[in-house]
KOLLUMLO-559357 format. One record per residue: z, x, y of N, C-alpha, C in turn; residue number from 0; residue in three letters. Coordinates in steps of 0.05 Angstrom, whole numbers, plus 5000, padded with zeros to 4 digits. Each point is the difference from the previous one (the first is absolute). Example, Ala and Ser with C-alpha at 12.3 -4.5 7.8 and 13.67 -1.06 7.14 Angstrom:
+------+-------+--------+------+--------+---------+------+-------+--------+-----+------+
!  nup ! neast ! nnorth ! caup ! caeast ! canorth !  cup ! ceast ! cnorth ! pos ! code !
+------+-------+--------+------+--------+---------+------+-------+--------+-----+------+
! 5156 !  5264 !   4886 ! 5000 !   4982 !    5024 ! 5000 !  5018 !   5024 !   0 !  ALA !
! 4986 !  4993 !   5021 ! 5001 !   5016 !    5024 ! 5014 !  4985 !   5022 !   1 !  SER !
+------+-------+--------+------+--------+---------+------+-------+--------+-----+------+
//
This chain:
+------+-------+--------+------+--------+---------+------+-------+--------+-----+------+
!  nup ! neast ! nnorth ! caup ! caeast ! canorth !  cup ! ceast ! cnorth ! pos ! code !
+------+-------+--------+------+--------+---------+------+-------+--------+-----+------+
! 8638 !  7454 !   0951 ! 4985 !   4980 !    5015 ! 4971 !  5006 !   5000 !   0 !  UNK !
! 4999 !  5025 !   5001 ! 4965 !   5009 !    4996 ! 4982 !  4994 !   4979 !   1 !  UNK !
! 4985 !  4990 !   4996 ! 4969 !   5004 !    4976 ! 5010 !  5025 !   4985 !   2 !  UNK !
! 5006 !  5001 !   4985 ! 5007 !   5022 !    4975 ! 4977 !  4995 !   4987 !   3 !  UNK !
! 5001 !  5030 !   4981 ! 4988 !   4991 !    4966 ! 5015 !  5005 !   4988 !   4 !  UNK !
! 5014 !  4988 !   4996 ! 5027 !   4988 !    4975 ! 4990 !  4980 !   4985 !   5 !  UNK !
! 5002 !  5007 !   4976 ! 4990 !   4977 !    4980 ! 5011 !  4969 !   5002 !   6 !  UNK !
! 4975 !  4986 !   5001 ! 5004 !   4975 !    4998 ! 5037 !  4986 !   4994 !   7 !  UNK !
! 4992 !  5005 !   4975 ! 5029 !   5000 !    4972 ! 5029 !  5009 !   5022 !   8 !  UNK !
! 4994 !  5025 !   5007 ! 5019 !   5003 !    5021 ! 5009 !  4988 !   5013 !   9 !  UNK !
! 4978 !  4994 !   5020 ! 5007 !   4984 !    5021 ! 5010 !  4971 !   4995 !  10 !  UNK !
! 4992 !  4985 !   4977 ! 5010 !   4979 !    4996 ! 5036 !  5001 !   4986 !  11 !  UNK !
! 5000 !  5016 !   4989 ! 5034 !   5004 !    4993 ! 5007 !  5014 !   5027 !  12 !  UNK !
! 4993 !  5006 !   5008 ! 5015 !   5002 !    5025 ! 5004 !  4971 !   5025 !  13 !  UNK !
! 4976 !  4988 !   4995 ! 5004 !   4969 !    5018 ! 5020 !  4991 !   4983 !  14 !  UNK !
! 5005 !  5004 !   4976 ! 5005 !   4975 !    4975 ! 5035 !  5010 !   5008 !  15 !  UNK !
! 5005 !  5027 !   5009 ! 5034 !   5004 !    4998 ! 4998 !  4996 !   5033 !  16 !  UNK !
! 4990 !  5001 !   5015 ! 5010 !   4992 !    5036 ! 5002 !  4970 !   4998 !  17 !  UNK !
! 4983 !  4985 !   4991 ! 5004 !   4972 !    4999 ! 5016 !  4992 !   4986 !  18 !  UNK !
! 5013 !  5007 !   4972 ! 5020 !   4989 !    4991 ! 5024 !  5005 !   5020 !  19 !  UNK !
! 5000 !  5037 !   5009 ! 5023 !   4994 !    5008 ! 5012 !  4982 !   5033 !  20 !  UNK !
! 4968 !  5000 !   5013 ! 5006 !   4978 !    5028 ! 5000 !  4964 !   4988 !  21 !  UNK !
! 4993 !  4997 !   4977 ! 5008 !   4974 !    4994 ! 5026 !  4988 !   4987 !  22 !  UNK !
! 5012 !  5023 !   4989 ! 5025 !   4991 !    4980 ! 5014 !  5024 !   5013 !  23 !  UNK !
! 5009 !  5007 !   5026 ! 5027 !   5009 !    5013 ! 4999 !  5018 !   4988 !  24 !  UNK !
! 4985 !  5031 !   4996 ! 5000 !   5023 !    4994 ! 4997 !  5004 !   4961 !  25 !  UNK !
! 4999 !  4976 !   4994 ! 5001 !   5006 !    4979 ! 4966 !  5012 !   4982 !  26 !  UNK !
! 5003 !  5018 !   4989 ! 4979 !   5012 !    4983 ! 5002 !  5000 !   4970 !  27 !  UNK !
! 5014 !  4981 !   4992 ! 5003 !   4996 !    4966 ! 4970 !  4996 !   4990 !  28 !  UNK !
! 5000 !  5004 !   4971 ! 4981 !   4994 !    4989 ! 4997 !  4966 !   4991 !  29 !  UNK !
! 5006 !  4985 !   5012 ! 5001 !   4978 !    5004 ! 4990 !  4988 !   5024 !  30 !  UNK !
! 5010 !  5005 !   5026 ! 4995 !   5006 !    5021 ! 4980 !  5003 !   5003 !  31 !  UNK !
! 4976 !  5025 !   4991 ! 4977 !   5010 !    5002 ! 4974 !  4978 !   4995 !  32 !  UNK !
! 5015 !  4991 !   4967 ! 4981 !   4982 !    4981 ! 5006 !  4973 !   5013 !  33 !  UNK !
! 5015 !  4993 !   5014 ! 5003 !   4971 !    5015 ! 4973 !  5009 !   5021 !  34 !  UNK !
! 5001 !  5020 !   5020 ! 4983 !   5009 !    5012 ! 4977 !  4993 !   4998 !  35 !  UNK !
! 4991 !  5020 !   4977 ! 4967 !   5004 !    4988 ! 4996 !  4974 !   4988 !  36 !  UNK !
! 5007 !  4988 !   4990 ! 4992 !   4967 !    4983 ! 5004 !  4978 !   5023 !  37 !  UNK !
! 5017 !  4995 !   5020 ! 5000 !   4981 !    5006 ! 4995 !  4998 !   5033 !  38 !  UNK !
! 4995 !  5023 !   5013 ! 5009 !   5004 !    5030 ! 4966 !  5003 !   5008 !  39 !  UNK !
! 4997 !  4982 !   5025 ! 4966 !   4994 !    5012 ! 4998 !  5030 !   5017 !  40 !  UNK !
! 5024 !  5000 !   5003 ! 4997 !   5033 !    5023 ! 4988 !  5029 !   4978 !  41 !  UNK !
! 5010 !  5001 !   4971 ! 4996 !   5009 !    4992 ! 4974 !  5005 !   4986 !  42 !  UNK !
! 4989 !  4978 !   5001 ! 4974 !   4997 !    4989 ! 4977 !  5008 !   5028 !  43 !  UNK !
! 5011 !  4992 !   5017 ! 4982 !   5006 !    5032 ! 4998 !  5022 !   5002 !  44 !  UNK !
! 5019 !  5021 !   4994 ! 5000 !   5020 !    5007 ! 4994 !  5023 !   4973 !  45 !  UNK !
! 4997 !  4988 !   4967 ! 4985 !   5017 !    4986 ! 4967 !  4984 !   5004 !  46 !  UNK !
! 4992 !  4985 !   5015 ! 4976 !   4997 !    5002 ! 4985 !  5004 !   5017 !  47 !  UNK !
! 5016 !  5013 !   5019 ! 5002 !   5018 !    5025 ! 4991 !  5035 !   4989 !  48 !  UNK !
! 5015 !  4999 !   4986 ! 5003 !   5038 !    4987 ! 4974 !  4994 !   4980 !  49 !  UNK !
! 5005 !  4984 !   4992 ! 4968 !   5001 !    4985 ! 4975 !  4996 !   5011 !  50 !  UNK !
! 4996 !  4996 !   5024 ! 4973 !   4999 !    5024 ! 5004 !  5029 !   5010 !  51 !  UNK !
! 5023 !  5013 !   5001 ! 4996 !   5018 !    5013 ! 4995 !  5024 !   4982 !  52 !  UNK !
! 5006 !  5002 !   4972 ! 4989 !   5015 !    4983 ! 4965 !  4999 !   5000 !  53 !  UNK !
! 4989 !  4971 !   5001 ! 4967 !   4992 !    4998 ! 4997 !  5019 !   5018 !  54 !  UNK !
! 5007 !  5001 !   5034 ! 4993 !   5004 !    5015 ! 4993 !  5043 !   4994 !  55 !  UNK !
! 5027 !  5003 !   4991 ! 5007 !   5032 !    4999 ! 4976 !  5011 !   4973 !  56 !  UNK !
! 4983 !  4990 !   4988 ! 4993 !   4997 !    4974 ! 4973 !  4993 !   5004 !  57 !  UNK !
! 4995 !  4988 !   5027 ! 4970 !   4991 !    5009 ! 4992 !  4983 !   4973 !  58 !  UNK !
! 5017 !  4980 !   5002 ! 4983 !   4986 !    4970 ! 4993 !  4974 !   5016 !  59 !  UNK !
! 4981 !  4993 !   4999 ! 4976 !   4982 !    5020 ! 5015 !  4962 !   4993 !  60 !  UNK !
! 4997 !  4991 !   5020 ! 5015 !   4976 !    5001 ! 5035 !  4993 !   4986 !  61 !  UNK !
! 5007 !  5013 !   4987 ! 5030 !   4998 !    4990 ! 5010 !  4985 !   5017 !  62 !  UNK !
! 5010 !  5021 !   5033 ! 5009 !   4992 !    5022 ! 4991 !  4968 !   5011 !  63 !  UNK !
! 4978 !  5006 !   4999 ! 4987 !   4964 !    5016 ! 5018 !  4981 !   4985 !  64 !  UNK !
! 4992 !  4999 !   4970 ! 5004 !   4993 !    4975 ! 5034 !  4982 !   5002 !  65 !  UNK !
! 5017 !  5023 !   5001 ! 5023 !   4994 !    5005 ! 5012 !  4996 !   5020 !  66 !  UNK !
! 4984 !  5005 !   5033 ! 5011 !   4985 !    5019 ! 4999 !  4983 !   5001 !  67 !  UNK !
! 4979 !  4974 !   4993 ! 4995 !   4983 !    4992 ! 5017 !  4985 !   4993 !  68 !  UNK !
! 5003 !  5000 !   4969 ! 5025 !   4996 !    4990 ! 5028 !  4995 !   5006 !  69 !  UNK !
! 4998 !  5031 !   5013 ! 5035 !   5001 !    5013 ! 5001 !  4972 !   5020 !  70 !  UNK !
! 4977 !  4995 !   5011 ! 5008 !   4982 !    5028 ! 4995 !  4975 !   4992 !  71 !  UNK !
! 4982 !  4989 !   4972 ! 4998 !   4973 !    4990 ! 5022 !  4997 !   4980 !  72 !  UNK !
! 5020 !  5020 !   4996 ! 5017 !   4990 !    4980 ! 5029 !  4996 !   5023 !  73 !  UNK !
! 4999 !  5030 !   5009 ! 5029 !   5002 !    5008 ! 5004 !  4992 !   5025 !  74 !  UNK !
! 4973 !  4999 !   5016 ! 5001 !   4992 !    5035 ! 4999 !  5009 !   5010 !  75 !  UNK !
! 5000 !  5034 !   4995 ! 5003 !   5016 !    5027 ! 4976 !  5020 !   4995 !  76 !  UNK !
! 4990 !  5006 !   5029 ! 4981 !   5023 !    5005 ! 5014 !  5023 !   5009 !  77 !  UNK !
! 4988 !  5019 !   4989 ! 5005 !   5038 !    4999 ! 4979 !  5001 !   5007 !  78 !  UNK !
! 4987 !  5016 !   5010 ! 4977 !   5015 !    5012 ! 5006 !  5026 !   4980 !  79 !  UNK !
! 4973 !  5015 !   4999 ! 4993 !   5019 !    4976 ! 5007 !  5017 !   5011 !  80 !  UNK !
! 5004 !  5015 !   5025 ! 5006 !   5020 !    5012 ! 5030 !  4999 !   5006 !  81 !  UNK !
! 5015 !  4981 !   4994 ! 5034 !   4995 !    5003 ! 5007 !  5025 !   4985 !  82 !  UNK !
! 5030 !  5005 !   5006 ! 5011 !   5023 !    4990 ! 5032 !  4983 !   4991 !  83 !  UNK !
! 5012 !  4995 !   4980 ! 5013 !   4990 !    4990 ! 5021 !  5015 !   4987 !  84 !  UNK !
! 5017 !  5005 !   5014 ! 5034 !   5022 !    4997 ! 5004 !  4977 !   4970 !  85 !  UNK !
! 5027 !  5018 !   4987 ! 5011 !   4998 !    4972 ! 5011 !  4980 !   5007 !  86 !  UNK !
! 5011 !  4974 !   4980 ! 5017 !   4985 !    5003 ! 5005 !  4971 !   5018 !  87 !  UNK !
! 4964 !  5001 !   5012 ! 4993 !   4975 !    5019 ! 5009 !  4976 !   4996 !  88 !  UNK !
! 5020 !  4979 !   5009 ! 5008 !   4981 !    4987 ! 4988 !  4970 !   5015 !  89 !  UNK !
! 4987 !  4991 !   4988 ! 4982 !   4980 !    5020 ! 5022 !  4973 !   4981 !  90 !  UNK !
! 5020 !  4998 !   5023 ! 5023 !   4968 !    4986 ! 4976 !  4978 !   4990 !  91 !  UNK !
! 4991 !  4994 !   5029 ! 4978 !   4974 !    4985 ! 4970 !  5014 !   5020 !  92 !  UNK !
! 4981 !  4999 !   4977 ! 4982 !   5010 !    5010 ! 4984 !  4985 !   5016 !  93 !  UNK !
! 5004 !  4977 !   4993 ! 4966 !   4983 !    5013 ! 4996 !  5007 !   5025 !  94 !  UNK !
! 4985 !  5002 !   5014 ! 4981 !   5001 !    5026 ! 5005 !  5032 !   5010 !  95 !  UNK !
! 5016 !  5020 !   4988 ! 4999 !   5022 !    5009 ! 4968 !  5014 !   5003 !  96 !  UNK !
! 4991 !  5012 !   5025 ! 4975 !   5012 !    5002 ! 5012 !  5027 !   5007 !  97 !  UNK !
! 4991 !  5010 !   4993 ! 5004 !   5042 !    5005 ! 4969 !  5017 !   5001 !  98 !  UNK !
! 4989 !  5004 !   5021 ! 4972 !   5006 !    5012 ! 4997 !  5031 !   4996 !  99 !  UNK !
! 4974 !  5001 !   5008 ! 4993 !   5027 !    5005 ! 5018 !  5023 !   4985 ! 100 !  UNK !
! 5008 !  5020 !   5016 ! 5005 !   5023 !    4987 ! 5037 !  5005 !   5010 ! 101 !  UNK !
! 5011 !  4975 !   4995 ! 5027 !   5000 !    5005 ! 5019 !  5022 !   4980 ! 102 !  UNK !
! 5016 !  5010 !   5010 ! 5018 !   5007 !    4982 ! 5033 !  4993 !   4995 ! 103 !  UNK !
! 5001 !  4990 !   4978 ! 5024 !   4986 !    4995 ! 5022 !  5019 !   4984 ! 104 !  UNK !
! 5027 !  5002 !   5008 ! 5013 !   5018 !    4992 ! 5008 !  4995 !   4975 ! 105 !  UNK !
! 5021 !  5018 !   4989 ! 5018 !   4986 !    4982 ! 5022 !  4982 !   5005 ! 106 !  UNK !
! 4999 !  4988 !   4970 ! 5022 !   4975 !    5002 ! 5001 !  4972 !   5013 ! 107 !  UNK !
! 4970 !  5007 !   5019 ! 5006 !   4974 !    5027 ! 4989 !  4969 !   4988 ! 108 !  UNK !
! 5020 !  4987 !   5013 ! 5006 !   4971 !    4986 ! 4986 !  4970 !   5024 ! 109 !  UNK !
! 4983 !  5001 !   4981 ! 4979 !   4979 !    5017 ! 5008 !  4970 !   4990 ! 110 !  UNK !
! 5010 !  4984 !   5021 ! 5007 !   4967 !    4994 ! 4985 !  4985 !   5002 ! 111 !  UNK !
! 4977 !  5001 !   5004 ! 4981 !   4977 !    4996 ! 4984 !  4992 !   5027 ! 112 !  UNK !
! 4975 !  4994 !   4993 ! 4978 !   4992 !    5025 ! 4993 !  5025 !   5022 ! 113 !  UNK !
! 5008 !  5028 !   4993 ! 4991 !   5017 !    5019 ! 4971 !  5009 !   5007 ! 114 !  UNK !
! 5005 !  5009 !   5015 ! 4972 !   5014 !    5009 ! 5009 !  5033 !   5009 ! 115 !  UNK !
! 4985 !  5025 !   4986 ! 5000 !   5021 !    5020 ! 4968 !  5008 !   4995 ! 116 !  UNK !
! 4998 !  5006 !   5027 ! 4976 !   5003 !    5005 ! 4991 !  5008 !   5032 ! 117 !  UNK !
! 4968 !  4994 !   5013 ! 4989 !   5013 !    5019 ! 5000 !  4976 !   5026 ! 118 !  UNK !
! 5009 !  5003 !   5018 ! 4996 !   4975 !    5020 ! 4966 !  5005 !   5019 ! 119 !  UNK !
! 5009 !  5025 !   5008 ! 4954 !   5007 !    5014 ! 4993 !  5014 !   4976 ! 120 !  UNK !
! 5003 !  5012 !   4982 ! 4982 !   5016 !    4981 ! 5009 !  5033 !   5007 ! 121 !  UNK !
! 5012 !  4998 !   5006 ! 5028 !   5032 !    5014 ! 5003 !  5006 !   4988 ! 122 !  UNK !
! 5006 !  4991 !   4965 ! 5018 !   5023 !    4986 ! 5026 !  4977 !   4981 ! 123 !  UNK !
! 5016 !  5010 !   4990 ! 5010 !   4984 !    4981 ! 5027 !  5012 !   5003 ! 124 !  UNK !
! 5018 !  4990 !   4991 ! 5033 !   5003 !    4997 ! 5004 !  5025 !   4974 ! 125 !  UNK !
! 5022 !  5009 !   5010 ! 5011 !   5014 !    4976 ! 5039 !  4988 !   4999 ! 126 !  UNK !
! 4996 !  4999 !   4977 ! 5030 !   4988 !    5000 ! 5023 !  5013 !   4979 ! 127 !  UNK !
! 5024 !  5018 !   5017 ! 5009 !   5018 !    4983 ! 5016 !  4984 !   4973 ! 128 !  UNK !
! 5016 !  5020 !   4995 ! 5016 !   4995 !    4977 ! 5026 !  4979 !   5008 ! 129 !  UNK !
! 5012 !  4981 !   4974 ! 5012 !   4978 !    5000 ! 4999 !  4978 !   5030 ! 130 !  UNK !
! 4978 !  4996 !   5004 ! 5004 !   4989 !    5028 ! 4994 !  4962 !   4983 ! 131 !  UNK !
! 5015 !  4983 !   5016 ! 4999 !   4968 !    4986 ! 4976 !  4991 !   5024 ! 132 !  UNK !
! 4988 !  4983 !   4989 ! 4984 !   4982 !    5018 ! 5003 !  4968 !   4997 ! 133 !  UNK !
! 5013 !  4989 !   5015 ! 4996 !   4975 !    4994 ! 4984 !  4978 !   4992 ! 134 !  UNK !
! 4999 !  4978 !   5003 ! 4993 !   4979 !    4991 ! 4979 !  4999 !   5029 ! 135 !  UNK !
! 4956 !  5000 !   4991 ! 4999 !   4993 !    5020 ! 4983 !  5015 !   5027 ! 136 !  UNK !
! 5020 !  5032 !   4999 ! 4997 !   5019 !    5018 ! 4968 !  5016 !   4998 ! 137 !  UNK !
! 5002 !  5006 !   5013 ! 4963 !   5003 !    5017 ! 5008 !  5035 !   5012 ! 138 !  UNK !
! 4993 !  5024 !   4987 ! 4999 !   5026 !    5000 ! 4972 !  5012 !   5006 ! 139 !  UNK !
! 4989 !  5005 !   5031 ! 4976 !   5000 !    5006 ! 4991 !  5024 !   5014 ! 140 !  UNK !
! 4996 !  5024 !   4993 ! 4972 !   5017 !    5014 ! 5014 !  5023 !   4987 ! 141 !  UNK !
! 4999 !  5021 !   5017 ! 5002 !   5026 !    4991 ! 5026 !  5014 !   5008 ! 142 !  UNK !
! 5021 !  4984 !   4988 ! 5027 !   5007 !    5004 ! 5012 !  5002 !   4980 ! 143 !  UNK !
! 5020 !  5020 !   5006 ! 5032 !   5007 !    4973 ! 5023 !  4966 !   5001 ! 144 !  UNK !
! 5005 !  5006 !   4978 ! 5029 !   4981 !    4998 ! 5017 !  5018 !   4981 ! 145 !  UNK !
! 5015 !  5011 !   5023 ! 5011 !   5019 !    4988 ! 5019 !  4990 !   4969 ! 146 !  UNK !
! 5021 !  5023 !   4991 ! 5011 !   4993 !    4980 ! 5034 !  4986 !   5000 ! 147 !  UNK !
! 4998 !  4988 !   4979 ! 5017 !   4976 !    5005 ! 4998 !  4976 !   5019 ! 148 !  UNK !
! 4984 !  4997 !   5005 ! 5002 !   4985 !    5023 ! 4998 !  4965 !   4994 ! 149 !  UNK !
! 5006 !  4976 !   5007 ! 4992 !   4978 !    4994 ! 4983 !  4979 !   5025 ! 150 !  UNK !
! 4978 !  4995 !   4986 ! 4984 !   4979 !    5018 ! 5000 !  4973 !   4994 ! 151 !  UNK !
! 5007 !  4982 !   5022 ! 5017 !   4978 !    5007 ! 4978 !  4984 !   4990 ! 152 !  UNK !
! 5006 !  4976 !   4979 ! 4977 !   4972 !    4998 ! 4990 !  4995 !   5025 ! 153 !  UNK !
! 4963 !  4999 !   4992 ! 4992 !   4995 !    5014 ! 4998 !  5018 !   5034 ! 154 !  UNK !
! 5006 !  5027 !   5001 ! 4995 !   5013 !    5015 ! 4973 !  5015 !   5000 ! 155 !  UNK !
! 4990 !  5006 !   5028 ! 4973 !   5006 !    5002 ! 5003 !  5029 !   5008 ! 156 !  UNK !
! 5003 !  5014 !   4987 ! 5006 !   5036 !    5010 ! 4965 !  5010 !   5009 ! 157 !  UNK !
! 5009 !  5015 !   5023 ! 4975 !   5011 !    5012 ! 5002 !  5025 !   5006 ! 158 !  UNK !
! 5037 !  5013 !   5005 ! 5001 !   5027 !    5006 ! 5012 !  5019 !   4973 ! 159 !  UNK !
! 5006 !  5020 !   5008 ! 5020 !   5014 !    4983 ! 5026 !  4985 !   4992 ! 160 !  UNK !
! 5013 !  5010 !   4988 ! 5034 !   4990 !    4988 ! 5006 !  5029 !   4990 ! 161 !  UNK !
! 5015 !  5008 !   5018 ! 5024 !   5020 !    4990 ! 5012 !  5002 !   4965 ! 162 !  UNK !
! 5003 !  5012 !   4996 ! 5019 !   4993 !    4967 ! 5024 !  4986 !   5011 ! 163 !  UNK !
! 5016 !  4991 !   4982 ! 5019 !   4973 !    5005 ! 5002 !  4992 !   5027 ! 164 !  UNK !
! 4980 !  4977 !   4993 ! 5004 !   4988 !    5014 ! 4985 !  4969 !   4994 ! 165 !  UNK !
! 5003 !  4980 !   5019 ! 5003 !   4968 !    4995 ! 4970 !  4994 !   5027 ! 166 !  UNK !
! 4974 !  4987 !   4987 ! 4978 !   5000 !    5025 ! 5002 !  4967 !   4984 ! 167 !  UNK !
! 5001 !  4977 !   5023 ! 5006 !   4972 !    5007 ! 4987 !  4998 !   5019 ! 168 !  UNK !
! 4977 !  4973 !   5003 ! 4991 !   4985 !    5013 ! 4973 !  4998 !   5000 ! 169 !  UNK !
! 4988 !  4998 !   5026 ! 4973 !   4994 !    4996 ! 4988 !  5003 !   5034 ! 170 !  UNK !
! 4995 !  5021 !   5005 ! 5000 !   5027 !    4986 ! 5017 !  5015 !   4998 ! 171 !  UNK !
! 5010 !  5008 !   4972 ! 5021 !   5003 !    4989 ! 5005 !  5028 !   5028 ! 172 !  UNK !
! 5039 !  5002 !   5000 ! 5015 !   5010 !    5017 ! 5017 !  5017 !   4985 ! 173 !  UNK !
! 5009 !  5028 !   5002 ! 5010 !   5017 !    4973 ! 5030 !  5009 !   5014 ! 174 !  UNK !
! 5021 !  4992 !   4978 ! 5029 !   5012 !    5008 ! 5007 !  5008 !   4974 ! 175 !  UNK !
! 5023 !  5024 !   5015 ! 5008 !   5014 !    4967 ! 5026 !  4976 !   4984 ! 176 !  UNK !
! 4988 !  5009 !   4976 ! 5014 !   4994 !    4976 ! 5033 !  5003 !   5001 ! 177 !  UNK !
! 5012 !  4978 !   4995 ! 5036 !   5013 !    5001 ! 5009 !  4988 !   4974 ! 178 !  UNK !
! 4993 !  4998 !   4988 ! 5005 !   5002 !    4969 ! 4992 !  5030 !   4981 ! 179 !  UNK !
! 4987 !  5013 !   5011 ! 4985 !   5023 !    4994 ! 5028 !  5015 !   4988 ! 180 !  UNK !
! 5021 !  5007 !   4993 ! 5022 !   5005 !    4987 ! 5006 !  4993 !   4979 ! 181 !  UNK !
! 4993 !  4966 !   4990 ! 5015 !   4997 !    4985 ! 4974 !  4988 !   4979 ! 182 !  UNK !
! 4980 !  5010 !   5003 ! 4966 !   4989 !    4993 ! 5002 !  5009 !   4965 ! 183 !  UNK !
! 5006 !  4986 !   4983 ! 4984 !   5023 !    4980 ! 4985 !  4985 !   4991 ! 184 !  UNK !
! 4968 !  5025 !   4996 ! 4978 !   4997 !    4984 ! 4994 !  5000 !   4979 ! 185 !  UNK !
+------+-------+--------+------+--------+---------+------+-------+--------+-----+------+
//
């Protein structure tokens, strides 16, 4: 989940085998992969993602601007340059996703469309662990954990913590544990 210096190259075969296998039911074929890398918007968000953050590690002057830009006139969604972006990010449909400031996003976690995580007074930013789902919608705001596994309900407005498994619904979203958490696979 941390800012490594792991090669670029790396890091992208490594998005390129988490995303095949959360899109096609564990599967990691070499088919699988290349459906991935050629045809999948998540996949491209997220090597254009690893490639701002190489500019950034490399101090090579505008790259970053360059391709935020881009990322948000092609694909729709804003990353903030200081985001921290876990292996295997799966953004289903990207458009209107915003991710601010100096959030950190775990691995695997599966963003459905129109989110926001980000700062509500200027406090501080979210960190969001490993395989956690966000729905369609949902609004992830200040300087709080969501823990791991956990799923956030369409259109929920999270303001506090979330335990790992567990289910935060409403507005302002309300957190109960997960009872499917047994039979979950990731």
């Amino acid at each position: 989940m941390m800012k490594s210096k792991r090669s670029m190259l790396g890091a992208l075969i490594s998005d390129a085998l988490e995303l095949a296998k959360a899109a096609n039911n564990g599967d990691t074929g070499a088919k699988s992969i290349a459906q991935m890398v050629l045809t999948s918007d998540s996949y491209r968000i997220t090597a254009l993602n690893r490639a701002r953050e190489a500019a950034l590690d490399y101090h090579i002057p505008l790259v970053n601007h360059v391709l935020r830009v881009a990322q948000t006139a092609v694909m729709g969604i804003e990353i903030g340059k200081d985001v921290t972006l876990g292996k295997g990010v799966y953004f289903v449909h990207s458009l209107g996703i915003v991710i601010g400031g100096d959030a950190r996003i775990g691995d695997r976690v599966r963003f459905y469309g129109n989110n926001t995580v980000g700062t509500a007074k200027d406090n501080g930013y979210p960190t969001i662990e490993d395989d956690v789902w966000i729905g369609a919608g949902a609004r992830i705001l200040g300087p709080i954990r969501i823990g791991a596994r956990s799923r956030i309900g369409a259109n929920a407005v999270v303001l506090q913590d979330v335990p790992p498994d567990s289910v935060a619904v409403g507005i302002p979203a309300r957190v109960f544990p997960r009872k499917d958490t047994d039979d979950v696979v990731l």
